[in-house]
PyMOL Python script that loads the backbone (N, CA, C, O; Angstrom):
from pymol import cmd

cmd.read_pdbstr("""\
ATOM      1  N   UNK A   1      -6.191 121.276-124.529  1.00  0.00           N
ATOM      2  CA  UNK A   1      -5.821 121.383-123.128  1.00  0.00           C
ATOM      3  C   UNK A   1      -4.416 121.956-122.986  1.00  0.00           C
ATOM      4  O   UNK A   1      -4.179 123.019-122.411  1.00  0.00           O
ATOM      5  N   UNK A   2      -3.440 121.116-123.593  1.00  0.00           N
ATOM      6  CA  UNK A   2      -2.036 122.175-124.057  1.00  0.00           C
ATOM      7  C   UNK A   2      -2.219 123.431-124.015  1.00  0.00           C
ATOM      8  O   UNK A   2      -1.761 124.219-123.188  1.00  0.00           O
ATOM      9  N   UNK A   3      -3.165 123.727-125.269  1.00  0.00           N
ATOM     10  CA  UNK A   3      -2.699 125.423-125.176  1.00  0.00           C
ATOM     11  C   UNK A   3      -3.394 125.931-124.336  1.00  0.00           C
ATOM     12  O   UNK A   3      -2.845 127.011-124.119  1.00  0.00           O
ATOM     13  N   UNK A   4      -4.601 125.824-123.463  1.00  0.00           N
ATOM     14  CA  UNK A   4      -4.846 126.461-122.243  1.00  0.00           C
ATOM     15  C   UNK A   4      -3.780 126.463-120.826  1.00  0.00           C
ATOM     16  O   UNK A   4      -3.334 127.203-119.949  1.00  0.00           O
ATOM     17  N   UNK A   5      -3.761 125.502-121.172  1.00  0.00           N
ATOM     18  CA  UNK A   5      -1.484 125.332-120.270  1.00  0.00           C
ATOM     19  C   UNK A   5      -1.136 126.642-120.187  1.00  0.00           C
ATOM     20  O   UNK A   5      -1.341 127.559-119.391  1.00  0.00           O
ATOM     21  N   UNK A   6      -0.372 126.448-121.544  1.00  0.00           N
ATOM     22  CA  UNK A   6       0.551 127.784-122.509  1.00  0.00           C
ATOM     23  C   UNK A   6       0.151 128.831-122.244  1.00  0.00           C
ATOM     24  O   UNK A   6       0.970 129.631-121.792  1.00  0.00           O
ATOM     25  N   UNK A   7      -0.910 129.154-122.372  1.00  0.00           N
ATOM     26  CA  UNK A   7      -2.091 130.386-122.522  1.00  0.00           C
ATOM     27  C   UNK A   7      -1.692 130.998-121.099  1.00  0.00           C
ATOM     28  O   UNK A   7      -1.176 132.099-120.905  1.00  0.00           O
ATOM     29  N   UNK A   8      -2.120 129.839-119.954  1.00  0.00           N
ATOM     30  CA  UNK A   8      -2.055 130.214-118.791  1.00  0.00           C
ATOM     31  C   UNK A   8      -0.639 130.426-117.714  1.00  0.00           C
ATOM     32  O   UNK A   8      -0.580 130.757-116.530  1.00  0.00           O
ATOM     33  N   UNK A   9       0.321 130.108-118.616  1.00  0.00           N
ATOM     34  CA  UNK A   9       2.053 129.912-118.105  1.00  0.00           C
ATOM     35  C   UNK A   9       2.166 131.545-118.982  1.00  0.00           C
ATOM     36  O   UNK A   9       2.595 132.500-118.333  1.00  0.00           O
ATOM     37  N   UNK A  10       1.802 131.722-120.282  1.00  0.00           N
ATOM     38  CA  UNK A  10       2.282 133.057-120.177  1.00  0.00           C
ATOM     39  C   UNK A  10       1.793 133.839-119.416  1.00  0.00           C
ATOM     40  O   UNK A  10       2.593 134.531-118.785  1.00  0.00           O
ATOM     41  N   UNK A  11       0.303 134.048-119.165  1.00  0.00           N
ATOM     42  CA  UNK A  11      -0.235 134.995-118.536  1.00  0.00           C
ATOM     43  C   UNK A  11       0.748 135.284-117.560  1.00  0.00           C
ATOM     44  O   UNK A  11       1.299 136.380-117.456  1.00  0.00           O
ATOM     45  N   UNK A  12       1.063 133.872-116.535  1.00  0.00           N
ATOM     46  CA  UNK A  12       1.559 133.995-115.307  1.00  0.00           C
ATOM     47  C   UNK A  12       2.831 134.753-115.372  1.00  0.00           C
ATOM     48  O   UNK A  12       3.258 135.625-114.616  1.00  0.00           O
ATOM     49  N   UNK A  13       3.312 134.261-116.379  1.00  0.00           N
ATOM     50  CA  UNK A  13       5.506 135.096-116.271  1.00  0.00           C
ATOM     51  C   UNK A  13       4.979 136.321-116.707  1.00  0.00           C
ATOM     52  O   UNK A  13       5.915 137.112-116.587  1.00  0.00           O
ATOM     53  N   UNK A  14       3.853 137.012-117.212  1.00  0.00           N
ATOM     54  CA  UNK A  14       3.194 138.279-117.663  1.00  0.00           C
ATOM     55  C   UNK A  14       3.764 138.668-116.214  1.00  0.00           C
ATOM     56  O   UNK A  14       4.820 138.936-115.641  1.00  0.00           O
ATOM     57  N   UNK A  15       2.555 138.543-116.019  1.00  0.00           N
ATOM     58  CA  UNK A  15       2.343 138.941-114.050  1.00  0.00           C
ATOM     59  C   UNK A  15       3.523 138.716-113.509  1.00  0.00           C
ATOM     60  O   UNK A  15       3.890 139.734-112.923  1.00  0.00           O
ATOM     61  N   UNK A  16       4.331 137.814-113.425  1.00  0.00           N
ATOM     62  CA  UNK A  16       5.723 137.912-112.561  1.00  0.00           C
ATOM     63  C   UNK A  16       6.471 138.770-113.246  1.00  0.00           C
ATOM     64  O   UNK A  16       7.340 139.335-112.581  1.00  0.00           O
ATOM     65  N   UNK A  17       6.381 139.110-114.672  1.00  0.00           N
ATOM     66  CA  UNK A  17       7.402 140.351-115.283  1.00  0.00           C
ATOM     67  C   UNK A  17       6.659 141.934-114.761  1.00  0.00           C
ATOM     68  O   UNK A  17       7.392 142.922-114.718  1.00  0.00           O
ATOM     69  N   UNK A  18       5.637 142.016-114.501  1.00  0.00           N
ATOM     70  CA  UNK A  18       5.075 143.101-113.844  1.00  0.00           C
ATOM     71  C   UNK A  18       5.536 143.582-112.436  1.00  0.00           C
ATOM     72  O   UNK A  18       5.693 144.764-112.129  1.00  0.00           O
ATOM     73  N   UNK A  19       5.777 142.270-111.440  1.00  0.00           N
ATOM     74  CA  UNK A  19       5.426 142.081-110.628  1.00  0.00           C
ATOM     75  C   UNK A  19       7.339 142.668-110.009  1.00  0.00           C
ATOM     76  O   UNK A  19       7.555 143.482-109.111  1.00  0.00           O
ATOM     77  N   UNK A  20       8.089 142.147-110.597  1.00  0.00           N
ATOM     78  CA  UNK A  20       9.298 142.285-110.759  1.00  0.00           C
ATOM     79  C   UNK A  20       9.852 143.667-111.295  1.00  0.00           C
ATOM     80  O   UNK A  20      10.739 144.181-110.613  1.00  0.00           O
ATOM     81  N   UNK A  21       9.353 144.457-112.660  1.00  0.00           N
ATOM     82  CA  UNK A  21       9.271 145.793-113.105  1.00  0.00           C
ATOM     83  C   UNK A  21       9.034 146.482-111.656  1.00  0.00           C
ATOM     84  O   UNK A  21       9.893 147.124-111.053  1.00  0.00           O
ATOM     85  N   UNK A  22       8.046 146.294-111.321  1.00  0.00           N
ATOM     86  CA  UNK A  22       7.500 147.631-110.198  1.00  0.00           C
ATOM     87  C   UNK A  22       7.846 147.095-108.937  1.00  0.00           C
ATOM     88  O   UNK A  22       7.243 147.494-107.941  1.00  0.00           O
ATOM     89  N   UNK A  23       8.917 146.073-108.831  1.00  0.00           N
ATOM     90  CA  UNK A  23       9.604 145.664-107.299  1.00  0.00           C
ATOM     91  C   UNK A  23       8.119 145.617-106.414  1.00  0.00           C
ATOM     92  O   UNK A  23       7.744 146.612-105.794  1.00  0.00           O
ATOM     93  N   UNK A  24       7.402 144.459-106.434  1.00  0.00           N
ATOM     94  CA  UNK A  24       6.007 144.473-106.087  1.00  0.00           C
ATOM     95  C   UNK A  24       6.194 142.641-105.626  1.00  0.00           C
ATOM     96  O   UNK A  24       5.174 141.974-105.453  1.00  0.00           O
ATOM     97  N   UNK A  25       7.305 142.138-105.505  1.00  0.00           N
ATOM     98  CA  UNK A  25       7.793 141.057-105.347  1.00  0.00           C
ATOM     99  C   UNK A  25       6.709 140.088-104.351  1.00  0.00           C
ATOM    100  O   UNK A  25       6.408 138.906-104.517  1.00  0.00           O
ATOM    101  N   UNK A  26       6.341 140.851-103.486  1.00  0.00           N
ATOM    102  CA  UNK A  26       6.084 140.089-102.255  1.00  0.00           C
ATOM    103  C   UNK A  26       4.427 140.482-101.923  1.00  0.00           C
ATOM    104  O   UNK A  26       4.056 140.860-100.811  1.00  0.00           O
ATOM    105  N   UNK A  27       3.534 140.320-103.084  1.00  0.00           N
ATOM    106  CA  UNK A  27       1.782 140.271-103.292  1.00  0.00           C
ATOM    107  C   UNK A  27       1.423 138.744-102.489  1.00  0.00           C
ATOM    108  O   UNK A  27       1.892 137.607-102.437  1.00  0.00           O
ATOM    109  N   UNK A  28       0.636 139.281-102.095  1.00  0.00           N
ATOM    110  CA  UNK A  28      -0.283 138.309-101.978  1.00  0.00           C
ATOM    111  C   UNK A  28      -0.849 137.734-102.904  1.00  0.00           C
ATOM    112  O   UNK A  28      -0.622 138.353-103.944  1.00  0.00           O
ATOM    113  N   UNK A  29      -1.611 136.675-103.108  1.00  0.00           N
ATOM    114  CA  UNK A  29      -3.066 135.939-104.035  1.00  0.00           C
ATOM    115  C   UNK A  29      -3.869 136.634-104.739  1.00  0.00           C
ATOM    116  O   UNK A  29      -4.185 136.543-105.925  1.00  0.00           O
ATOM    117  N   UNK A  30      -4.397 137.828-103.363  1.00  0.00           N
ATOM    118  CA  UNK A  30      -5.703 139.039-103.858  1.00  0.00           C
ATOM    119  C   UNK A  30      -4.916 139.655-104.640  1.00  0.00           C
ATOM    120  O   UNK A  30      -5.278 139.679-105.817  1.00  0.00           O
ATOM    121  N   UNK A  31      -3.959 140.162-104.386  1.00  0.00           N
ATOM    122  CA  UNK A  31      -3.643 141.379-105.328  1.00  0.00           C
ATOM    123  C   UNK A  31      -2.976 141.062-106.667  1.00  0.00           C
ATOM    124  O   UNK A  31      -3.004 141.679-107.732  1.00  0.00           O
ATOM    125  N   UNK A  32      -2.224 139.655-106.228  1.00  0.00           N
ATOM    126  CA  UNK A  32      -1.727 138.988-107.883  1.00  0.00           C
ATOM    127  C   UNK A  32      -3.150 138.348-108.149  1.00  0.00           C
ATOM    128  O   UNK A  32      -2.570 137.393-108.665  1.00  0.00           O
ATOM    129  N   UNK A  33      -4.154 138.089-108.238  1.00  0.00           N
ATOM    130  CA  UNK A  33      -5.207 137.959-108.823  1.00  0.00           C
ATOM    131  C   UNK A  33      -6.397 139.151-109.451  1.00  0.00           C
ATOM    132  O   UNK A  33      -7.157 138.980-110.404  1.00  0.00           O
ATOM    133  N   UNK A  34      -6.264 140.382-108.575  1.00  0.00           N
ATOM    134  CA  UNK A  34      -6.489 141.542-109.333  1.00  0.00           C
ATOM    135  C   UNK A  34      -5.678 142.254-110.023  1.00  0.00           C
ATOM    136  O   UNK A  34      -6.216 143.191-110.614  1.00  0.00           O
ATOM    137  N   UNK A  35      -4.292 142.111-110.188  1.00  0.00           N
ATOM    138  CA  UNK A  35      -3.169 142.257-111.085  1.00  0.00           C
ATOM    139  C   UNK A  35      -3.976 141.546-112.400  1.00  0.00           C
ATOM    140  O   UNK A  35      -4.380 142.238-113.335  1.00  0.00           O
ATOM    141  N   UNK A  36      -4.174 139.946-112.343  1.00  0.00           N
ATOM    142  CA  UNK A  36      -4.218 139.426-114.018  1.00  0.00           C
ATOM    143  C   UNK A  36      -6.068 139.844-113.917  1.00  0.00           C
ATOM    144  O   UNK A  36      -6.655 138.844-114.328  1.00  0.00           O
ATOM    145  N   UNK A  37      -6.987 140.825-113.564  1.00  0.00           N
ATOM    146  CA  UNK A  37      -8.198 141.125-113.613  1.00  0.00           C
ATOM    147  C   UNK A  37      -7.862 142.509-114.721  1.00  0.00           C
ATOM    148  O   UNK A  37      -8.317 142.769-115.835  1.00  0.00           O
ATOM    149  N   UNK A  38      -6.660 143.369-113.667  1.00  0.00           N
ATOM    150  CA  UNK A  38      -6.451 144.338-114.894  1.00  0.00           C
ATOM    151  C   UNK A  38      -5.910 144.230-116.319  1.00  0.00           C
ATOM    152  O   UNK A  38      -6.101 144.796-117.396  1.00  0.00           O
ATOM    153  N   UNK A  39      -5.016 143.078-115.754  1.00  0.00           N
ATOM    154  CA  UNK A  39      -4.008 142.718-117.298  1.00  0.00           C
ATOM    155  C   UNK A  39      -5.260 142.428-118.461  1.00  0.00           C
ATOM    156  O   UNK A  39      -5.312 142.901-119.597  1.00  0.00           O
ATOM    157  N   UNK A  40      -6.232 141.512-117.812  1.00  0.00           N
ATOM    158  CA  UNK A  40      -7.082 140.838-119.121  1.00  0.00           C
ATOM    159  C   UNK A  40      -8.141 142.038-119.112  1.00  0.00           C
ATOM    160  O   UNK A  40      -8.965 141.894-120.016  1.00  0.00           O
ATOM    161  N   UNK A  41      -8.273 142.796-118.597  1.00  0.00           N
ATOM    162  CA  UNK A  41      -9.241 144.053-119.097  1.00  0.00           C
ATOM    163  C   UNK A  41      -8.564 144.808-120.105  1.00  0.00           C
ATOM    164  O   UNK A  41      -9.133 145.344-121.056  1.00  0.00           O
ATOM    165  N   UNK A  42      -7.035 144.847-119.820  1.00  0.00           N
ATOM    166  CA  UNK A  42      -6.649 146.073-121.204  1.00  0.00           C
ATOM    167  C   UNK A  42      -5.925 145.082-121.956  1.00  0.00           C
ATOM    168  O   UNK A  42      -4.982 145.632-122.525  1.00  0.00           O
ATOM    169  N   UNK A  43      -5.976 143.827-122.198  1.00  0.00           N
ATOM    170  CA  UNK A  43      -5.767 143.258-123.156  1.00  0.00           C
ATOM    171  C   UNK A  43      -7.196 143.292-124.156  1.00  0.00           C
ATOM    172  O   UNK A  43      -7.276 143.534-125.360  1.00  0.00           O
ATOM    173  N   UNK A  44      -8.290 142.947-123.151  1.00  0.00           N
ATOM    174  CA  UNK A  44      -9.441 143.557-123.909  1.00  0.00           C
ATOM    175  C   UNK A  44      -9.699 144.244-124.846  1.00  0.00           C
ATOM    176  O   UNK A  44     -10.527 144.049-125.735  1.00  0.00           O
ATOM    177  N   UNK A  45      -8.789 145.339-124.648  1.00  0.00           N
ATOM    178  CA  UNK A  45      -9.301 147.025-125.484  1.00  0.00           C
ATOM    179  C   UNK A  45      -8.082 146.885-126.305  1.00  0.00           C
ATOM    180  O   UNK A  45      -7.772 147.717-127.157  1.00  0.00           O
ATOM    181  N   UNK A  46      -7.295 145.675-126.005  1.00  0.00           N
ATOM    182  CA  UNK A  46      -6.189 145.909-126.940  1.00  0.00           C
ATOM    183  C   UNK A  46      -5.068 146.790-127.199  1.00  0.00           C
ATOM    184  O   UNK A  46      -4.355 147.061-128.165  1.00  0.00           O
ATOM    185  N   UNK A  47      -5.202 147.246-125.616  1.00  0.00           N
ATOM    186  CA  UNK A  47      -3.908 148.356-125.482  1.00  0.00           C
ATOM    187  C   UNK A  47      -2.677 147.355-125.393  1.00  0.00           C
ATOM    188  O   UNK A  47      -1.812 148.232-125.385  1.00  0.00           O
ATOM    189  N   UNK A  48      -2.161 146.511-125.341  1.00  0.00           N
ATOM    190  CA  UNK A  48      -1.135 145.393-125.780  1.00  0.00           C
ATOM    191  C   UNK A  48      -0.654 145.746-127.069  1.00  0.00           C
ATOM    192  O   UNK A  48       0.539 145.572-127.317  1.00  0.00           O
ATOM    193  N   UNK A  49      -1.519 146.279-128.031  1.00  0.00           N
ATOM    194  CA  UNK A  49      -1.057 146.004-129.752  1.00  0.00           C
ATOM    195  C   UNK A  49      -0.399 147.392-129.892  1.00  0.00           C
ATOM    196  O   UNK A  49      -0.814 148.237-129.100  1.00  0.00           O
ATOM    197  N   UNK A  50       0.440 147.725-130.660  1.00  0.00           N
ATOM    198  CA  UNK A  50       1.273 148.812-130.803  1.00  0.00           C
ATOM    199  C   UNK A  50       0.184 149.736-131.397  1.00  0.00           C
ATOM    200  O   UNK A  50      -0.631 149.418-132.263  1.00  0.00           O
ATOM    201  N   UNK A  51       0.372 151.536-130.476  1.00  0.00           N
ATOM    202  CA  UNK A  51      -0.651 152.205-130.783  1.00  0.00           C
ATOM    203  C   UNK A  51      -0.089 152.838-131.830  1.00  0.00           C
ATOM    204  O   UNK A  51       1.012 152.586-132.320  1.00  0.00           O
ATOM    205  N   UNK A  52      -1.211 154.040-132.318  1.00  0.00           N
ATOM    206  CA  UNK A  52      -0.516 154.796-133.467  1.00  0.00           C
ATOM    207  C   UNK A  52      -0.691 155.908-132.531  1.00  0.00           C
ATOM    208  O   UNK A  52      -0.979 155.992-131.337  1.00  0.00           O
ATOM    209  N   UNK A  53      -0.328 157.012-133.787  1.00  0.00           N
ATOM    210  CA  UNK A  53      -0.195 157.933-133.142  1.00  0.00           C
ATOM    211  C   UNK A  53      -0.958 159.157-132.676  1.00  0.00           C
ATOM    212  O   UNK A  53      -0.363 160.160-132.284  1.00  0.00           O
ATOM    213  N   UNK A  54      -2.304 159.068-132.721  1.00  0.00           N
ATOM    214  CA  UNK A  54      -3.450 159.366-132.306  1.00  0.00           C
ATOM    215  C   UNK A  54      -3.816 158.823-130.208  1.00  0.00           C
ATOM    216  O   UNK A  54      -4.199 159.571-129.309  1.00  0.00           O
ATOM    217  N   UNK A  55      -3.453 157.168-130.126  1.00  0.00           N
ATOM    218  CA  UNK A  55      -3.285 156.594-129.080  1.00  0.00           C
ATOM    219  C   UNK A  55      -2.423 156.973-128.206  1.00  0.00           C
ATOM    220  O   UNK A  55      -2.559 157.091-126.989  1.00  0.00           O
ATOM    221  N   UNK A  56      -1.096 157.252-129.183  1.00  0.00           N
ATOM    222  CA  UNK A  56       0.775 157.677-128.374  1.00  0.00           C
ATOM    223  C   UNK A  56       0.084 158.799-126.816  1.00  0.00           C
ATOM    224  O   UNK A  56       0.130 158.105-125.800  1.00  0.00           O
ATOM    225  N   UNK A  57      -0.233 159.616-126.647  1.00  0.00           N
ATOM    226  CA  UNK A  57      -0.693 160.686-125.653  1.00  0.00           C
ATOM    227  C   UNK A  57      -1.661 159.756-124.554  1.00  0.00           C
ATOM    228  O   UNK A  57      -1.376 160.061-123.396  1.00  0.00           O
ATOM    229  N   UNK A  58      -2.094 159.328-124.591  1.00  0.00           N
ATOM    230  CA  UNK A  58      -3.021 158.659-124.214  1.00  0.00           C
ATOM    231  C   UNK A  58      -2.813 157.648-123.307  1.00  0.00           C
ATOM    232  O   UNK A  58      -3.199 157.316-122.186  1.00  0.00           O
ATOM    233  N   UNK A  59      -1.795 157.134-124.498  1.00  0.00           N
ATOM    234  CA  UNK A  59      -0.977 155.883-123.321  1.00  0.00           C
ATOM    235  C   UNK A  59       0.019 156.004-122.198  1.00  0.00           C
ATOM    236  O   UNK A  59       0.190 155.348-121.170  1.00  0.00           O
ATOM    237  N   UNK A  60       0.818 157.391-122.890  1.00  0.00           N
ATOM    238  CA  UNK A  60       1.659 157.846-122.052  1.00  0.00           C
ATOM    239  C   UNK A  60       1.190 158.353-120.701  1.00  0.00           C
ATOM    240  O   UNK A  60       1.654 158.394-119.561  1.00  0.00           O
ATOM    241  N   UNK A  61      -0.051 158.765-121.383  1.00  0.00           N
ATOM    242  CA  UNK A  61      -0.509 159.204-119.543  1.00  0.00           C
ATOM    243  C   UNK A  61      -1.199 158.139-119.106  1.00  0.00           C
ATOM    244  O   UNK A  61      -1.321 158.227-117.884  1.00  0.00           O
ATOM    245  N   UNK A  62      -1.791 157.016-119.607  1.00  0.00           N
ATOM    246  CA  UNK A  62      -1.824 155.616-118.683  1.00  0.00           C
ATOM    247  C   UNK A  62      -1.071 155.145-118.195  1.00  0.00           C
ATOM    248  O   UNK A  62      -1.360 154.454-117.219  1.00  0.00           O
ATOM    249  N   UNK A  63       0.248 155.267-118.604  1.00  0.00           N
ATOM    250  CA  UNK A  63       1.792 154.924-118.180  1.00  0.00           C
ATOM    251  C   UNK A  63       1.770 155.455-116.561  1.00  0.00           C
ATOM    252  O   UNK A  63       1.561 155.034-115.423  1.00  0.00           O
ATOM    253  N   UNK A  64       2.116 156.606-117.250  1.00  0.00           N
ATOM    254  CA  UNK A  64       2.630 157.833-115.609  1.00  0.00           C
ATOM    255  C   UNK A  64       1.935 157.369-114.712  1.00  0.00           C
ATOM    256  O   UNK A  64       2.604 156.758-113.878  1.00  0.00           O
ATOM    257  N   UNK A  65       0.174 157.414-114.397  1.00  0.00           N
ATOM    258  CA  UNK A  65      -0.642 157.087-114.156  1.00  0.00           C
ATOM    259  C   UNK A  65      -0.383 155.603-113.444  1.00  0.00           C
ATOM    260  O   UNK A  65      -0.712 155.406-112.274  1.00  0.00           O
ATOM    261  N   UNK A  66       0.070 154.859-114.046  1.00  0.00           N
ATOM    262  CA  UNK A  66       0.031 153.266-114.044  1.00  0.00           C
ATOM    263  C   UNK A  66       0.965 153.582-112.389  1.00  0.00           C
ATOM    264  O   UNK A  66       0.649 153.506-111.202  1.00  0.00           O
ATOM    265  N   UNK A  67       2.315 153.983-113.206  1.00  0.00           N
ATOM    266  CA  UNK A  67       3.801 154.124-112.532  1.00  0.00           C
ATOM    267  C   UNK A  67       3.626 154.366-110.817  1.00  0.00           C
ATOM    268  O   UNK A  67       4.075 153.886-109.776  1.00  0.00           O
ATOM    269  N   UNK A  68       2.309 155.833-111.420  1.00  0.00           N
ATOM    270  CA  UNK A  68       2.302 156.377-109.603  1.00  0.00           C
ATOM    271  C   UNK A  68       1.676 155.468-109.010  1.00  0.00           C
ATOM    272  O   UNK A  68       2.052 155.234-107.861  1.00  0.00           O
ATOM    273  N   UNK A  69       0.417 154.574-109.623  1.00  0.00           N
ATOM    274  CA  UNK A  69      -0.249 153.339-108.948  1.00  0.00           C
ATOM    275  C   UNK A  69       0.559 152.935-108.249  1.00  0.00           C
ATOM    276  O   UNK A  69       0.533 153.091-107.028  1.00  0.00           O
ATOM    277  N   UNK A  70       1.838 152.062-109.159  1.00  0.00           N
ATOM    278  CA  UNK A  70       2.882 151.127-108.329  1.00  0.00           C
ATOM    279  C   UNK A  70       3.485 151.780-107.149  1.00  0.00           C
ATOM    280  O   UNK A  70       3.492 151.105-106.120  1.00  0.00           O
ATOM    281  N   UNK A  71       4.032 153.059-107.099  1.00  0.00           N
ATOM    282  CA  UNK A  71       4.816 153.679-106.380  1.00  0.00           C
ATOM    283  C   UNK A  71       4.191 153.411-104.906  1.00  0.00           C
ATOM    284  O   UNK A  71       4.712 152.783-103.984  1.00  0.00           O
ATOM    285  N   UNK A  72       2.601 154.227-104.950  1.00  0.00           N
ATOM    286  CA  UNK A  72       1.553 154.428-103.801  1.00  0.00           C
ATOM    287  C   UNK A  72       1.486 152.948-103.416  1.00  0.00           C
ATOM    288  O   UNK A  72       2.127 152.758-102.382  1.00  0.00           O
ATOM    289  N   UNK A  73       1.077 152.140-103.770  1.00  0.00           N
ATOM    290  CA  UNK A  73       1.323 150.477-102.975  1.00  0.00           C
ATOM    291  C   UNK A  73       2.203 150.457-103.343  1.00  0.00           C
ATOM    292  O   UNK A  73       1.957 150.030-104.471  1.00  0.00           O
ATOM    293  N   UNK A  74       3.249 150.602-103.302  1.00  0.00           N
ATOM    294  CA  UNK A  74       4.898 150.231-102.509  1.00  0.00           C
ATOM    295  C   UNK A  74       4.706 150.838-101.180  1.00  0.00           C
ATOM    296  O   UNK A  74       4.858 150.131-100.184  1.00  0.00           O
ATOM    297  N   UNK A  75       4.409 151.990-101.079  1.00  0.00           N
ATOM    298  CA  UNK A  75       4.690 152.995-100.129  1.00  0.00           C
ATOM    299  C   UNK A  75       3.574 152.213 -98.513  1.00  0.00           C
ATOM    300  O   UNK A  75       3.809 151.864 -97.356  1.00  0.00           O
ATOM    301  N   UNK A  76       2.168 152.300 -99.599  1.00  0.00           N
ATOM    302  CA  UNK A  76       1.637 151.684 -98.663  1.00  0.00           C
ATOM    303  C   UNK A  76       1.687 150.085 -97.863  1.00  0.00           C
ATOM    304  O   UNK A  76       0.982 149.752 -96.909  1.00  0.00           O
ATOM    305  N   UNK A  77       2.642 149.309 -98.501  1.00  0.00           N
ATOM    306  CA  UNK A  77       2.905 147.934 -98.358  1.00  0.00           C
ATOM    307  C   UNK A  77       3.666 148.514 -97.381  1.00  0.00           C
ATOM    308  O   UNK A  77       3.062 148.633 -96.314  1.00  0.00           O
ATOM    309  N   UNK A  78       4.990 148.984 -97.394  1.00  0.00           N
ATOM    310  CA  UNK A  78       5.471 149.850 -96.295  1.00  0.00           C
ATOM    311  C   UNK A  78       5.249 149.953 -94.766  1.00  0.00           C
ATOM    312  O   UNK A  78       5.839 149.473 -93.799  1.00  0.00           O
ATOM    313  N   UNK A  79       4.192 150.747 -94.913  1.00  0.00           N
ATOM    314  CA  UNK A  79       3.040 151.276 -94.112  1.00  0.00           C
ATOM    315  C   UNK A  79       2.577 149.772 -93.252  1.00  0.00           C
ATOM    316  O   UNK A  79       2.749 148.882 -92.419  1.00  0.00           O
ATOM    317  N   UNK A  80       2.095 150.220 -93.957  1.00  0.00           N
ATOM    318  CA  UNK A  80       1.519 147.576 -93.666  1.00  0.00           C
ATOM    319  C   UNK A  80       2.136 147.144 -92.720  1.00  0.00           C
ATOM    320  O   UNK A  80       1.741 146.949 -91.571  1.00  0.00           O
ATOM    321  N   UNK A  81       3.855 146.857 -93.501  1.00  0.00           N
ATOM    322  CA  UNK A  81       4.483 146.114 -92.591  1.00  0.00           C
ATOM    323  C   UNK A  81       5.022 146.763 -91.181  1.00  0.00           C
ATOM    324  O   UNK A  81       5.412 146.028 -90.273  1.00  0.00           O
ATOM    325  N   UNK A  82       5.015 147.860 -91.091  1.00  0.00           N
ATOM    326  CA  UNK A  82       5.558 148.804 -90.419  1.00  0.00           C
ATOM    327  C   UNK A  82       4.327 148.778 -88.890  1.00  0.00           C
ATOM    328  O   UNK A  82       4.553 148.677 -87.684  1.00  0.00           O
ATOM    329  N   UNK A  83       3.054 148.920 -89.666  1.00  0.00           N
ATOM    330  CA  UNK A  83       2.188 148.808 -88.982  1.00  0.00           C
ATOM    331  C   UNK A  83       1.637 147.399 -87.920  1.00  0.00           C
ATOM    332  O   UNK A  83       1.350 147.240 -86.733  1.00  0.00           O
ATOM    333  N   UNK A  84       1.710 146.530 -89.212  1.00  0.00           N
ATOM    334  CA  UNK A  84       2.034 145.121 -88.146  1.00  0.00           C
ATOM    335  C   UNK A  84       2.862 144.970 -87.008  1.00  0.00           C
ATOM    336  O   UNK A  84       2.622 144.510 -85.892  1.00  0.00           O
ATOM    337  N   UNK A  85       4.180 145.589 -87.656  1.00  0.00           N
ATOM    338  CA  UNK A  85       5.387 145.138 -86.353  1.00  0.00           C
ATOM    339  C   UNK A  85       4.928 146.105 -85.026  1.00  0.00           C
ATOM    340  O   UNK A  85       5.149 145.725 -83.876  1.00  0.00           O
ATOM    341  N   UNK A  86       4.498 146.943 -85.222  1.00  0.00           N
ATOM    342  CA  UNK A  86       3.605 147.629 -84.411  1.00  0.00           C
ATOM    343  C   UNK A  86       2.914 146.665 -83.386  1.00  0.00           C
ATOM    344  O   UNK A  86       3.317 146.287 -82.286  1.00  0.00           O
ATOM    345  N   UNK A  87       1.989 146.434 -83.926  1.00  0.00           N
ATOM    346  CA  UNK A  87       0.902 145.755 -83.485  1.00  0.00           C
ATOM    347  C   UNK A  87       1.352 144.343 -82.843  1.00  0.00           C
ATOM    348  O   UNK A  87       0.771 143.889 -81.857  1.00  0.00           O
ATOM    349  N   UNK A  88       2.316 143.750 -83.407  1.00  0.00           N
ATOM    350  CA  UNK A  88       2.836 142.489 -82.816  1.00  0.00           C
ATOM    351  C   UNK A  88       3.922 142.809 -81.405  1.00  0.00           C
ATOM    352  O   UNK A  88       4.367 141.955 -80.638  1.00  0.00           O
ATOM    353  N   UNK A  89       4.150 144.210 -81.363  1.00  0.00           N
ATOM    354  CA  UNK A  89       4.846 144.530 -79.463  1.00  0.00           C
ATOM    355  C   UNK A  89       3.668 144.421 -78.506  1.00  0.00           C
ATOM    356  O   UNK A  89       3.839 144.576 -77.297  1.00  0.00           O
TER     357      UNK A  89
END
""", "prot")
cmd.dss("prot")
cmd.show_as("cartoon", "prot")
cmd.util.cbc("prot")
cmd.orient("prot")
C-alpha cells in the first residue's frame, strides 16, 4: 500500500513539474487528468528511458511538437478567460 502512495506522489510532482515547465499553472481536474493519461501512455513506450541515437530525431520532433501543444492552450486558456469576462457584462 506504501508504495502505491509513492508511486502515486511521484506521478503527481511529475505532473506539477510539467505543469509548472509550460506555465500551465491554473488546469483544471480534466485536463490535469488527461495530462497523467498522456504521461502513462509514453511512459508505456518507454520514451522516459534515455534514447539512442536512432530515437535522438524523433524525439526532438516530439519535443517541438509537444512545446507548440503547450504554447496553443496557453493561448487558448487566454481566449477562455477573456471570453468569460465577456460573457459575465
Amino acid at each position: 500500500m506504501g508504495l502505491f502512495g509513492n508511486k502515486e506522489e511521484k506521478k503527481a510532482q511529475k505532473i506539477e513539474d510539467i505543469n509548472a515547465k509550460f506555465g500551465m499553472t491554473e488546469l483544471d481536474q480534466k485536463d490535469i487528468d488527461s495530462l497523467q493519461l498522456i504521461q502513462t501512455e509514453l511512459d508505456k513506450f518507454g520514451l522516459s528511458l534515455k534514447p539512442d541515437d536512432a530515437q535522438k530525431p524523433l524525439l526532438a520532433y516530439m519535443s517541438i511538437l509537444m512545446q507548440q501543444n503547450w504554447m496553443l492552450m496557453r493561448q487558448l486558456d487566454r481566449v477562455n478567460q477573456k471570453l468569460d469576462k465577456l460573457i459575465e457584462k
